[in-house]
C-alpha positions as CSV (number, residue, x, y, z in Angstrom):
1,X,0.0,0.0,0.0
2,X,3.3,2.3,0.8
3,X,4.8,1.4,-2.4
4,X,2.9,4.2,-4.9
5,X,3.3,6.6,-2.8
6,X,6.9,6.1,-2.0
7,X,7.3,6.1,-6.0
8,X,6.0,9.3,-6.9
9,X,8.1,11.1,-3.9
10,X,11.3,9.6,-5.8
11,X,10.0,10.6,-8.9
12,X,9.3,14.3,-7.6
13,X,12.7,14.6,-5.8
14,X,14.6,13.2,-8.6
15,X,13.3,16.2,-11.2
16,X,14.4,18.1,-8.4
17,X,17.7,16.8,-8.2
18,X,17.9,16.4,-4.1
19,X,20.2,13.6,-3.8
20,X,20.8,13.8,-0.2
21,X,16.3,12.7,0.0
22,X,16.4,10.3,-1.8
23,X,18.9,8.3,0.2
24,X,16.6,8.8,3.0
25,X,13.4,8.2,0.9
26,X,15.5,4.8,0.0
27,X,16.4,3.8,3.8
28,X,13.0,4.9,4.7
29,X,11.3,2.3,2.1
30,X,13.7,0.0,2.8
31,X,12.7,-0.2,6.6
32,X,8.9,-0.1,5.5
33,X,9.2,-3.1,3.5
34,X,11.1,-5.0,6.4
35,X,7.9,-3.9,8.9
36,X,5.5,-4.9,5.7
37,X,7.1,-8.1,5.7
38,X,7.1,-8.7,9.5
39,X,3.4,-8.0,9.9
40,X,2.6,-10.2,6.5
41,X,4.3,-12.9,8.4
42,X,2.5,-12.6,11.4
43,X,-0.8,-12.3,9.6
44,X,0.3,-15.7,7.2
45,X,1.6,-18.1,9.8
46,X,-1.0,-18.3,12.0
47,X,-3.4,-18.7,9.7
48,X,-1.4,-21.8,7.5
49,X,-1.0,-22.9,10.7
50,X,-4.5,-23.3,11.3
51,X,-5.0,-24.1,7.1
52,X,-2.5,-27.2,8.9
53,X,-4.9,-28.2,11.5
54,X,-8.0,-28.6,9.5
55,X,-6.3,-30.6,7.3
56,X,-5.3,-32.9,9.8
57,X,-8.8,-33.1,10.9
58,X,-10.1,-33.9,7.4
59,X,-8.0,-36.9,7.6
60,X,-9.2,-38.0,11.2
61,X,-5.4,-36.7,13.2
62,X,-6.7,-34.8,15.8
63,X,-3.4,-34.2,17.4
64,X,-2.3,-31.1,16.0
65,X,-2.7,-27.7,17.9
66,X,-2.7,-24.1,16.7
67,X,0.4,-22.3,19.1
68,X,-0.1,-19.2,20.6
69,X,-3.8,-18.5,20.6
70,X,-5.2,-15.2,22.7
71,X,-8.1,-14.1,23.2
72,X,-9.0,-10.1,22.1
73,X,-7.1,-10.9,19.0
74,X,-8.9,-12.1,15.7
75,X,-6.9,-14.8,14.7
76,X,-6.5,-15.9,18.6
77,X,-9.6,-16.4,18.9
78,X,-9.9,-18.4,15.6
79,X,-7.0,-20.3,17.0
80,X,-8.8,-20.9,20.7
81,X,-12.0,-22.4,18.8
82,X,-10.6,-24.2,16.0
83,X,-7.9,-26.1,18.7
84,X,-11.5,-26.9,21.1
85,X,-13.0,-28.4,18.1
86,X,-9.9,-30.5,17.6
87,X,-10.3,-31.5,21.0
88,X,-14.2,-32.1,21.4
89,X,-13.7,-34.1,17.9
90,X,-10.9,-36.3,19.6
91,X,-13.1,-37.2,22.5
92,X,-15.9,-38.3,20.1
93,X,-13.4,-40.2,18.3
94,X,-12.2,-41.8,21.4
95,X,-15.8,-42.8,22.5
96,X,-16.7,-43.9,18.9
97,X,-13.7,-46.3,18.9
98,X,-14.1,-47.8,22.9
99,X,-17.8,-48.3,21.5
100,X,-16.7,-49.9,18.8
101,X,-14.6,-52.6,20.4
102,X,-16.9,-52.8,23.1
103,X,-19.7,-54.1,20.3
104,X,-16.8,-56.3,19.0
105,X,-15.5,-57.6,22.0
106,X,-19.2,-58.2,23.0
107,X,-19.7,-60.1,19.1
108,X,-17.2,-62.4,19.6
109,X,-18.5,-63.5,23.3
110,X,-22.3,-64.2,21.8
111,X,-23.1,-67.8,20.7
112,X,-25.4,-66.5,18.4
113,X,-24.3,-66.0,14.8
114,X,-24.4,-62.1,13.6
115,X,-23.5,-61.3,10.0
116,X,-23.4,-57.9,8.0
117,X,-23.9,-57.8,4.3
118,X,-23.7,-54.4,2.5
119,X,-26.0,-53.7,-0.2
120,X,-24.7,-56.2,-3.2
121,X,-25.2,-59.0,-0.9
122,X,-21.3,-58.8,0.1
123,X,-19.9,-60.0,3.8
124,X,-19.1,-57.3,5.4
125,X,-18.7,-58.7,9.3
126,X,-19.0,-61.5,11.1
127,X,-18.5,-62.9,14.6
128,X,-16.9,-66.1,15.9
129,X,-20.4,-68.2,16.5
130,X,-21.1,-66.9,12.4
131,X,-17.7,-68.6,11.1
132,X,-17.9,-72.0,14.1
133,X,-21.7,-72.4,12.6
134,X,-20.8,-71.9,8.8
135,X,-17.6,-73.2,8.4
136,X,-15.7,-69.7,7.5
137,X,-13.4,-67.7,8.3
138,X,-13.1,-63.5,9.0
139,X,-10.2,-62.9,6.3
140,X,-12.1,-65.3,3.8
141,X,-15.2,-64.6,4.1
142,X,-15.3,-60.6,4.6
143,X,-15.3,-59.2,0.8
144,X,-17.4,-62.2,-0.6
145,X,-20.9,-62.7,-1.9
146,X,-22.6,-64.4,0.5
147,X,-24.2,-66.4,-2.5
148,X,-20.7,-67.5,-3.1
149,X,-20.4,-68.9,0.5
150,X,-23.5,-70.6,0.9
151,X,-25.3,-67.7,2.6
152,X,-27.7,-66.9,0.2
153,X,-31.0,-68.3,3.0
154,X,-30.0,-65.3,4.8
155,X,-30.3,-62.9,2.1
156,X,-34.6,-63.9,0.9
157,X,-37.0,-62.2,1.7
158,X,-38.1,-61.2,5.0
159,X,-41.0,-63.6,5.3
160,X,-38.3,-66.3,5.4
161,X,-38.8,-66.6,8.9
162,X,-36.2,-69.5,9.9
163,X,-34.0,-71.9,8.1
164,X,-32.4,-75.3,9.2
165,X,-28.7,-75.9,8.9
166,X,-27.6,-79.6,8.0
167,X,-30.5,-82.3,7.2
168,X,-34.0,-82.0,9.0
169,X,-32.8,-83.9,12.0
170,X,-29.5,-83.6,12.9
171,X,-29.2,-80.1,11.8
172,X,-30.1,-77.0,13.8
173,X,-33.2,-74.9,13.6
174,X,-32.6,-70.9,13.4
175,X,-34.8,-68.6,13.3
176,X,-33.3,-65.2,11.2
177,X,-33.5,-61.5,12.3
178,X,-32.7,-59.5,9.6
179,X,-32.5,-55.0,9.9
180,X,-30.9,-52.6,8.2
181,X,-28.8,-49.8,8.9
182,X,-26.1,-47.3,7.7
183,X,-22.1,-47.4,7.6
184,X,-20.8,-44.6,5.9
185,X,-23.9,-43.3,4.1
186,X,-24.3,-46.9,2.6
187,X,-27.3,-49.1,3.4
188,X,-26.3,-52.8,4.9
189,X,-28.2,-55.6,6.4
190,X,-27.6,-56.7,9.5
191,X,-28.9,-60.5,10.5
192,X,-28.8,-62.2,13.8
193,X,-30.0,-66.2,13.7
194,X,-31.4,-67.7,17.0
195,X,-30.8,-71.6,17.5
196,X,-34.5,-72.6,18.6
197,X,-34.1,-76.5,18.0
198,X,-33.4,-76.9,21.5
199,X,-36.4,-75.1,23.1
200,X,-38.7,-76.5,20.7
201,X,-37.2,-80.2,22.1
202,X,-37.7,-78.9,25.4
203,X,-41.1,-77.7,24.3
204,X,-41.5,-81.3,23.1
205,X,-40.1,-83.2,26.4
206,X,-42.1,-81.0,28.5
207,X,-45.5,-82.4,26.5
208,X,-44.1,-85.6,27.2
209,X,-43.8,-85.4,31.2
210,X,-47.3,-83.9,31.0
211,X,-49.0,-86.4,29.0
212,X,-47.3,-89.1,31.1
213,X,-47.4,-87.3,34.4
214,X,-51.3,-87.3,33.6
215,X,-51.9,-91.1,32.3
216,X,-48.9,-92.2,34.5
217,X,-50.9,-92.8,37.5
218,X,-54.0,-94.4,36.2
219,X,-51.6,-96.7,33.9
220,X,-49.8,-98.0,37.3
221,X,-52.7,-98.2,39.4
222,X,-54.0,-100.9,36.9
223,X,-50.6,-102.4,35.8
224,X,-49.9,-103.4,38.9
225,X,-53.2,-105.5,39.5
226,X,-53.3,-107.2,36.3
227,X,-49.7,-108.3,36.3
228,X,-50.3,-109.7,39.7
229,X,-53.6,-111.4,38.7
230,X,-52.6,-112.2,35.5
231,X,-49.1,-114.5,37.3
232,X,-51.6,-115.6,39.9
233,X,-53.8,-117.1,37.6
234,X,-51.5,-118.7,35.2
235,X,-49.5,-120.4,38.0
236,X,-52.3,-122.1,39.4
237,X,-53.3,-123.3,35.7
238,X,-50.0,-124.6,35.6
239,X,-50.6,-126.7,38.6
240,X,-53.9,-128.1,36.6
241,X,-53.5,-131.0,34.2
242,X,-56.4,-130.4,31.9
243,X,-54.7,-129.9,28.3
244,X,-58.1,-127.9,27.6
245,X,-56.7,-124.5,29.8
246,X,-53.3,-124.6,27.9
247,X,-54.9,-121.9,25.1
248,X,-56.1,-119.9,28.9
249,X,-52.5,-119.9,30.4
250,X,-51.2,-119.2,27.3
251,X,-53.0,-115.5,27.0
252,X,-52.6,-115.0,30.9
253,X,-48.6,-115.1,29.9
254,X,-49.4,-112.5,27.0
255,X,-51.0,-110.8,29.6
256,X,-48.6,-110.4,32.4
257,X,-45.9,-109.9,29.7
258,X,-47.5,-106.8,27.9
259,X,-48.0,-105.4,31.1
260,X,-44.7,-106.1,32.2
261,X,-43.3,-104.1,28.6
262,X,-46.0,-101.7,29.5
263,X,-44.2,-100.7,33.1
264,X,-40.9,-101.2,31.4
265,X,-42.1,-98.2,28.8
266,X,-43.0,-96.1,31.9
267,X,-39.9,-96.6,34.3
268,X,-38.1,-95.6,30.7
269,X,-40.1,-92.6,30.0
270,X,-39.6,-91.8,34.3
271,X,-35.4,-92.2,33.3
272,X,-35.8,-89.6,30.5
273,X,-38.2,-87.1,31.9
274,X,-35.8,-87.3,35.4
275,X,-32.4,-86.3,34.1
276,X,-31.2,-84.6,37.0
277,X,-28.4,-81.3,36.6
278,X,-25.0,-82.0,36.0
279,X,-22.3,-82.0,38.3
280,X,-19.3,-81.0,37.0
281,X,-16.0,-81.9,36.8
282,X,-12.7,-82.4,35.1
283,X,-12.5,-85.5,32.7
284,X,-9.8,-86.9,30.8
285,X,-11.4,-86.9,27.3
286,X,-9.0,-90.6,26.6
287,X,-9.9,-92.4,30.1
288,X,-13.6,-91.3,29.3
289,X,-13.1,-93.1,26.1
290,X,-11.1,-96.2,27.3
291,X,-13.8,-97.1,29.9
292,X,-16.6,-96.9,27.5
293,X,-15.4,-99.0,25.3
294,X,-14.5,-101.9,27.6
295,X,-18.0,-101.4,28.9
296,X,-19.5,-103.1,25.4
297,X,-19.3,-106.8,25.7
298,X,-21.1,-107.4,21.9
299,X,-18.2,-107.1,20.4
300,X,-14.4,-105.5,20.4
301,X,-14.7,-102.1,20.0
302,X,-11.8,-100.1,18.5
303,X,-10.3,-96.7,19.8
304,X,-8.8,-93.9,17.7
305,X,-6.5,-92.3,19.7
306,X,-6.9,-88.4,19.7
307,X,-5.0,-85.7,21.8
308,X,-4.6,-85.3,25.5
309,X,-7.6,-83.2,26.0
310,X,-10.1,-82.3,29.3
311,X,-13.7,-81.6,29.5
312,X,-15.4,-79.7,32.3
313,X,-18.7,-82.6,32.7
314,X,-20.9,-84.8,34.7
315,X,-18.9,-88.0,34.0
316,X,-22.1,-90.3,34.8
317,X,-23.9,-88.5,32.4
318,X,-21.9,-88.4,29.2
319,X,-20.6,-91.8,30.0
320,X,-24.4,-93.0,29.3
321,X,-24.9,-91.2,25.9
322,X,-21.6,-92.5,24.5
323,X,-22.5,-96.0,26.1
324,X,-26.4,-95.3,24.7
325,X,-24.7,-94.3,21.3
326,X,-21.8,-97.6,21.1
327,X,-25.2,-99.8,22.2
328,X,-26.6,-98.4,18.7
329,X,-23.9,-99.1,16.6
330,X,-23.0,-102.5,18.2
331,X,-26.5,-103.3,17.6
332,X,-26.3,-101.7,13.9
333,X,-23.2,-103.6,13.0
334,X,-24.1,-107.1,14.0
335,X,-28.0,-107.1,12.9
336,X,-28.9,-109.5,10.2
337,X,-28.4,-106.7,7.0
338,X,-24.8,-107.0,7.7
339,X,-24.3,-110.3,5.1
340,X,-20.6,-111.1,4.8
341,X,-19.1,-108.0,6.0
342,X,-16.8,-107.8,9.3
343,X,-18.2,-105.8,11.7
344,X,-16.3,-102.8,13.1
345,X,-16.9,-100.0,15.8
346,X,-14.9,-97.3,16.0
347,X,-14.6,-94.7,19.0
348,X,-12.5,-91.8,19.1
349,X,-12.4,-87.7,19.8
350,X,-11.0,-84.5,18.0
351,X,-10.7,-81.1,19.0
352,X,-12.3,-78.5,16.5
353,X,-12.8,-74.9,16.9
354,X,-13.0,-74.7,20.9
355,X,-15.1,-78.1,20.8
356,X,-14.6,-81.7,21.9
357,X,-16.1,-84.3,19.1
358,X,-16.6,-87.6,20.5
359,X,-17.5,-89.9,17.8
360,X,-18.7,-93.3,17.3
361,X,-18.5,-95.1,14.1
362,X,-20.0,-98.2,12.7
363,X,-20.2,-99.8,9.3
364,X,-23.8,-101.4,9.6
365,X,-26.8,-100.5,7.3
366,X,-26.6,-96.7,7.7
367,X,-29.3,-94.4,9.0
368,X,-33.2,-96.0,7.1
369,X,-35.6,-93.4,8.9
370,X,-33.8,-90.0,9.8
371,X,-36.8,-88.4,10.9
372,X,-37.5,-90.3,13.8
373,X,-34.2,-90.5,15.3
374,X,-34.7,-88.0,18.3
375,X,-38.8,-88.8,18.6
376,X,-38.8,-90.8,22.2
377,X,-40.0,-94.7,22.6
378,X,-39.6,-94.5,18.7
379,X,-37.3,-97.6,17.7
380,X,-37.5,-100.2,15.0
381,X,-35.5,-103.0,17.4
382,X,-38.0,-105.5,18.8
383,X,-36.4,-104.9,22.2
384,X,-36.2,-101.5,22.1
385,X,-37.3,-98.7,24.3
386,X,-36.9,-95.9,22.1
387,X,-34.8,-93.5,25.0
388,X,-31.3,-94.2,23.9
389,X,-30.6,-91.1,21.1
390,X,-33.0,-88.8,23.0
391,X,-31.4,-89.4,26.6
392,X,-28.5,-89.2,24.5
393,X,-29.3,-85.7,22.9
394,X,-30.5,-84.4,26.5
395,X,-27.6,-85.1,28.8
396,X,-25.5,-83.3,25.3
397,X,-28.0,-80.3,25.6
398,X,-27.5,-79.8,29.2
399,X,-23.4,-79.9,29.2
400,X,-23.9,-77.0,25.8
401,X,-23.7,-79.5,23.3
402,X,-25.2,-81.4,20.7
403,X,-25.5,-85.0,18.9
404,X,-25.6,-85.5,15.4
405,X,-26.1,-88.5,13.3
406,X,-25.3,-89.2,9.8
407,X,-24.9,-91.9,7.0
408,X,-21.0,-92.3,6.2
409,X,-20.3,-91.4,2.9
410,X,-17.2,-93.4,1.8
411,X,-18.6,-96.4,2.8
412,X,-21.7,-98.4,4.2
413,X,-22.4,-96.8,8.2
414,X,-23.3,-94.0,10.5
415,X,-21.6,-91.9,12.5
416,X,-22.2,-90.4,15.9
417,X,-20.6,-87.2,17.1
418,X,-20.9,-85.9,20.6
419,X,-20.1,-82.6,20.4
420,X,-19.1,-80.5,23.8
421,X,-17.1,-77.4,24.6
422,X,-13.8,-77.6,25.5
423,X,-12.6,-77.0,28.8
């Protein structure tokens, strides 16, 4: 702003020829443009300094600070404000990322599967119970069409209420939440899958213990005197020698007899419906093994040795499901569809994903009526009470596991799998 001024003063003192003014005209703009240049600087700094700070916040570094900030002063104040919305902006930051890893932290502890899929049907997230349930893994999986991974039942429409993973009785039923939300401007779907197959068998047992609990007593009351009469009678006919009574005796027998099965079906049902809490303790996976094995006197039964490995359970308890679960496959292997084939039992654990797999296998006829497997007092042996696979499935359910049964592939069989957590 100086400088036309100090021009035309040179210009007027040079026509004038007074040398000794313009010397002091030249020191004179000389020290104006050093003062010019001072105050530009203090005017520029401060403000790239701040230019510096937003850019930092742009790009999510809310360390910087603006020096030297006053109040009373323009650019101080600018200074003052811009460094508290650093600050106020770091704390949200802070928050938004303990938040964060709060909801992940708090992901990978559910059992229940949560997956996130953005808009073209692509994984976005999942959680540890999503990848032990599917078979995936994060760094696989995240990225990938869930069509591409199998996951296309969670993406139908939302009158798809539930889906069952695995076949229609081994497998679990879940029943799918799906919502949407936001990340980043972008809509995404969020589902959440609820394993109901266990309440609806506990929905199922409790129908049992009150349709028995109700019938129970009436059935006993009259069990009890026809068995009674029924021996009564046929051991004093046996005492008679007229061959005539033979056809009599002979239906008294099939009378105290179906009674007899007829109490043996209740005191079953009573075992089932009675299953009392576990009480748990530390079990060598291997011993548990060994002495269920030597329990089965049908036949040898083999052991696969696995590794050394310890499970947190009611050893009573488990010991009878594997024990129900050899009976089976004994039973399978040595039954009359066999023909010229060797029989062979096979027991033996692995460790998979936090989980201890017992499993039993056998290579008799393979699995001829799937749906029935869990139903109780269903069996197709004529000795049979039906309790085995669902006492079986209970005592799993209340140590937070499961049993599955499926035809081999490779060869002629089935294969059980007790599945707990590790401890």
């Amino acid at each position: 702003m100086g400088v036309p001024a100090f021009l035309l003063c040179f210009f007027f003192l040079r026509s004038e020829g007074i040398a000794a003014l313009l010397a002091v005209l030249a020191t004179v703009a000389l020290g104006w443009a050093l003062v010019v240049s001072l105050v530009m600087e203090s005017i520029s700094r401060p403000l790239q300094t701040l230019a510096n700070v937003i850019a930092a916040l742009r790009e999510d570094d809310f360390s910087f600070r603006a020096r030297g900030g006053r109040r009373n002063d323009a650019i101080g104040d600018l200074a003052i404000e811009v460094n508290a919305l650093a600050s106020m902006l770091q704390a949200q930051r802070g928050s938004a990322l303990d938040a964060v890893a709060l909801a992940e932290r708090v992901m990978s502890a559910m059992q229940t599967p949560v997956l996130a899929f953005d808009g073209n049907g692509r994984v976005q997230m999942l959680n540890n119970a999503a990848e032990r349930v599917f078979g995936l893994r994060m760094g696989e999986a995240v990225g990938r069409r869930g069509v591409d991974l199998g996951l296309d039942s969670l993406l139908l429409p939302a009158e798809e209420e539930s889906i069952t993973l695995g076949s229609s009785t081994t497998g679990a039923r879940w029943v799918v939440n799906r919502t949407s939300f936001r990340m980043r401007g972008i809509p995404h779907i969020l589902v959440v899958l609820s394993e109901v197959s266990s309440a609806l068998r506990e929905e199922e047992r409790n129908a049992w213990r009150r349709l028995v609990r109700v019938m129970g007593h009436e059935i006993n009351n009259s069990l009890t005197p026809i068995k009674s009469i029924a021996g009564s009678l046929r051991a004093r006919l046996a005492k008679s020698s007229d061959p005539g009574l033979e056809d009599l005796e002979r239906g008294l027998g099939v009378i105290e007899n179906r009674a007899e099965s007829l109490n043996r079906f209740l005191q079953a049902y009573r075992q089932l419906s009675g299953l009392p809490k576990p009480r748990l303790k530390r079990i060598s996976v291997a011993l548990l093994v060994e002495r269920v094995a030597h329990l089965e006197h049908g036949m040898k039964v083999q052991i696969d040795p696995g590794p050394e490995v310890f499970l947190f359970i009611d050893e009573d308890q488990v010991q009878q499901a594997l024990i129900n679960l050899v009976k089976n496959a004994v039973e399978a292997s040595i039954g009359p569809d066999m023909g010229a084939r060797k029989p062979i039992v096979c027991v033996g654990w692995q460790v998979e994903r936090g989980a201890v797999s017992i499993y039993v296998v056998d290579n008799g006829p393979g699995i001829t009526n799937p749906d029935n497997l869990f139903v109780p007092f269903y069996t197709t042996k004529p000795e049979g009470t039906g309790i085995g696979l669902a006492l079986a499935l209970q005592i799993a359910e209340g140590h937070q596991g499961t049993v599955r049964l499926s035809n081999r592939e490779d060869e002629p069989g089935c294969r059980a799998e007790l599945r707990l957590p590790a401890a």
